[in-house]
N, C-alpha and C positions, 0 to 999 in steps of 0.2 A: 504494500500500500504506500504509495506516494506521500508525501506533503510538503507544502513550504515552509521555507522560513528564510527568511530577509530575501527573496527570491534566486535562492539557490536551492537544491532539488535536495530534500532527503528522503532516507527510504526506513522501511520496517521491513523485514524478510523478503528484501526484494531482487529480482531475478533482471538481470539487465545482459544483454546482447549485443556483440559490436557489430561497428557496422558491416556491411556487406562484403565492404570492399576487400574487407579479412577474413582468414579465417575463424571459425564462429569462437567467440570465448563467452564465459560465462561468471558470472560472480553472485555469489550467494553473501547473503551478510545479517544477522538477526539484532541488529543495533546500526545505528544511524550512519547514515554516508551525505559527505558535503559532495558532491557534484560540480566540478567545475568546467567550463566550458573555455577551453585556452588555446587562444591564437599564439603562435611563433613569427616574427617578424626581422627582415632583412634590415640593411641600412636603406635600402633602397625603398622602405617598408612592403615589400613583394612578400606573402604570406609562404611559411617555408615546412613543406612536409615532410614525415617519413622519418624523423627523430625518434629514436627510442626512449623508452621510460627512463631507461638510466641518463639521460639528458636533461631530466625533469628533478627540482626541488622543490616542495611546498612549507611555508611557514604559514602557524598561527597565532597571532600574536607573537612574531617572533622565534616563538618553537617551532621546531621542523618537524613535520608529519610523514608519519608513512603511509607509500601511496597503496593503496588493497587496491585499486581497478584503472585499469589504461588502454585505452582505445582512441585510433587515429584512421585519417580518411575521408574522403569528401561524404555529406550526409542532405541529406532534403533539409528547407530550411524555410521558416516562416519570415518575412520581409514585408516591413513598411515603409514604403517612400511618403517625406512627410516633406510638402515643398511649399516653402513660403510665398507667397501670391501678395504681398500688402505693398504699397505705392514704391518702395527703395526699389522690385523687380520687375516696375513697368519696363524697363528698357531692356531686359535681359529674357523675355518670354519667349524668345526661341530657342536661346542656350537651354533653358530648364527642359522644355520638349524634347529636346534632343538629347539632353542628357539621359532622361528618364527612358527615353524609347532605348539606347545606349544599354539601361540597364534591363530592361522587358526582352529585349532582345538574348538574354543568358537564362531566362525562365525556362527550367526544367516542369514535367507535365506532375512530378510529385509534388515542386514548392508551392507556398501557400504567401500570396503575395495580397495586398493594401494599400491603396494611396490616401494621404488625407492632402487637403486643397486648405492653406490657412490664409489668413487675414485677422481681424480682430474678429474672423467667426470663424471657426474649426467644421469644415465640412469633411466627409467621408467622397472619395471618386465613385468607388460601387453604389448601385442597388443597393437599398437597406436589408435584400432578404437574400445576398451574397457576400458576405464576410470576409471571402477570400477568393481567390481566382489565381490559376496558372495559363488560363485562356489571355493570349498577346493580344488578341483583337476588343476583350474587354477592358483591359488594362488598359490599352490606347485610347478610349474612348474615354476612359476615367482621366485621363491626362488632359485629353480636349476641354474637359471644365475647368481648366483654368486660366484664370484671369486674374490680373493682378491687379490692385489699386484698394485703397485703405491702410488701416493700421495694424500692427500685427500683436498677434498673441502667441507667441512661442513657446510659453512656457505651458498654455491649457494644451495647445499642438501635441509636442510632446506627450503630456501624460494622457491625451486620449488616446493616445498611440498603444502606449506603455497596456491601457487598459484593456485595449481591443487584441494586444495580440496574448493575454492570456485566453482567448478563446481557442487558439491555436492548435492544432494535435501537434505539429515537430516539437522537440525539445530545444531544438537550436535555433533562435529566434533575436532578430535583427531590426533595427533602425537604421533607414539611412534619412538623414538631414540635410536638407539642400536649404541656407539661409544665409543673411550677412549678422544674424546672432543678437540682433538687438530685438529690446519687446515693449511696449508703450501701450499694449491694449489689455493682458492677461489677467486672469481672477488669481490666477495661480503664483507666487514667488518664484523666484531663480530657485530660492533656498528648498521648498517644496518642490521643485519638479528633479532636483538634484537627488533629495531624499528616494524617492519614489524609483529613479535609475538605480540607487545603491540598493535601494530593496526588492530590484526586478533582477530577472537571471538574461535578459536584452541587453546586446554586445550592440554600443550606438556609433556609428561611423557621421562624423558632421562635414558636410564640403561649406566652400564660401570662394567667393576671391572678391570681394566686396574691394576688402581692405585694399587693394589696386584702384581703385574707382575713383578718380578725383569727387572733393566734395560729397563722396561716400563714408556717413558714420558706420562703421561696424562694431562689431564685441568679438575678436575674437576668442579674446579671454572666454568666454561662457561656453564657445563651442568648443575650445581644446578641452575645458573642466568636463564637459558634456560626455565627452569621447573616453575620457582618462577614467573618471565615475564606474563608466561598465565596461572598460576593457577593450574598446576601441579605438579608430586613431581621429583623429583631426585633419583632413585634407586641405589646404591653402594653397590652389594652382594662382598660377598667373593672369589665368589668360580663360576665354570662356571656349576655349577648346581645348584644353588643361582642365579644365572641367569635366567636361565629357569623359575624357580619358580618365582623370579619377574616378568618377562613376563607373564605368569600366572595369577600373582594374578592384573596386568594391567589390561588382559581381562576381569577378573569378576569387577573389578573396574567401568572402562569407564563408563560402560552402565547405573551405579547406579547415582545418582544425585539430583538435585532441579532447578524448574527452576523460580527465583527470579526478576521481573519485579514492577520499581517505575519510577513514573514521577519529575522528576529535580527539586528540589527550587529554581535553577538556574534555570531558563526558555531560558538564550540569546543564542542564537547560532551563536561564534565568534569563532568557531576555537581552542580555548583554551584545552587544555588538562584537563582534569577533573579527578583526583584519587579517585579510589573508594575502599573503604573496605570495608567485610561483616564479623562478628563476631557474635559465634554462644554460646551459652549456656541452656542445659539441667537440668533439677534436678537429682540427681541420675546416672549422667556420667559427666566425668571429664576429661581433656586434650583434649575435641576437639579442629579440626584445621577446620577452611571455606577455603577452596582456590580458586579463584577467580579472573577474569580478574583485574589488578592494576588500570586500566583508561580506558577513552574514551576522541574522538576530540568532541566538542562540532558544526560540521559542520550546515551552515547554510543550510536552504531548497534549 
């Protein structure tokens, strides 16, 4: 039996499988498993496969843990494209098309995809009685609604994103951000939409190149925090075809990964916030990066 907590996955007697692309392993475990979902990254930030476990260290709180289950390989994946529409990206409405088609274009017939359409009103692209779609032809048509002009709310964006893709069946589940990072319209704080990333098990990938923009305010600052929060990167191309290509190279990114599961030397479950970091080293490559949920609530049963 499954449940949360600070939205990373633990289990009770649970029976988990890797994925396909290996052969089958199996982990049994009658006490709690943190679940992590962890990306490897280049200098070049090109997502890097095919590391073994012994390459992998996790701390909690600083203690190092032992790892009970390790499984790598590309996986079906749930994705939200969450694109800013408020007046800063009147002038840039065909970069975003493009970019978004860019990434609809990598939709495998398993993944479970999303677009929300913001301004200082947080619209859904689907049908309300389609939640999800791997069909390119509806996706595209979800990207056709938008229009930009207003003020924006990035921060409600966001967490209705966060909330919608708990409906998800993947386990491995994504945001991508297409914004110049600033918010003027939201009900929600910066501090609250931060909270909600730390306590979701969603790896947020944020692009922008605002900051190039003459007479363009941007925040980068919010989008790196945004990205850092769950384990994702923050993109800043140059250019609006620099753009595109990071959207691109998002696509081939997501799907690659590790999925890292160890049982607590902490065993209590109070509530407490528990940091976690995973650091990774190879023989023979250099400047990797692990990115990785920062923590979990340690909720009692």
């Amino acid at each position: 039996m499954w449940r949360r907590a600070g939205g990373l996955l633990l289990a009770a007697s649970v029976c988990i499988t890797a994925a396909a692309t290996r052969p089958p392993q199996t982990f049994k475990s009658d006490t709690d498993l943190v679940v992590l979902h962890v990306n490897v990254f280049n200098d070049r930030s090109d997502a890097v496969p095919d590391l073994p476990q012994q390459a992998f260290q996790v701390f909690e709180d600083d203690e190092p843990q032992e790892i009970t289950f390790f499984t790598s390989g590309e996986v079906p994946v749930a994705v939200g494209l969450v694109l800013d529409g408020s007046s800063s990206m009147i002038g840039r409405h065909g970069m975003v098309l493009t970019s978004g088609d860019a990434f609809i274009r990598t939709t495998r017939p398993e993944d479970e995809l999303f677009t929300i359409l913001f301004n200082e009103h947080v619209q859904f692209g689907l049908p309300p009685d389609v939640p999800f779609t791997s069909h390119p032809t509806l996706l595209r048509a979800a990207l056709a609604r938008y229009r930009a002009g207003g003020r924006t709310a990035l921060h409600d964006a966001v967490i209705a994103a966060l909330d919608h893709l708990e409906r998800a069946t993947h386990q491995k589940r994504v945001l991508v951000v297409l914004s110049d990072g600033k918010d003027n319209a939201s009900r929600h704080s910066k501090r609250e939409m931060l909270e909600r990333v730390r306590r979701n098990n969603a790896i947020v990938y944020t692009v922008s190149n605002a900051h190039r923009l003459n007479g363009q305010e941007a925040n980068p600052r919010v989008l790196r925090g945004l990205a850092e929060a769950s384990g994702g990167v923050a993109y800043f191309p140059d250019s609006d075809e620099e753009v595109v290509e990071s959207l691109d190279d998002i696509a081939g990114n997501v799907r690659r990964g590790y999925l890292i599961g160890y049982v607590p030397r902490n065993a209590a479950h109070d509530g407490a916030y528990r940091r976690v970091k995973v650091t990774v080293r190879a023989p023979g490559r250099s400047k990797l990066t692990a990115r990785s949920r920062e923590g979990y609530e340690a909720h009692a049963h």
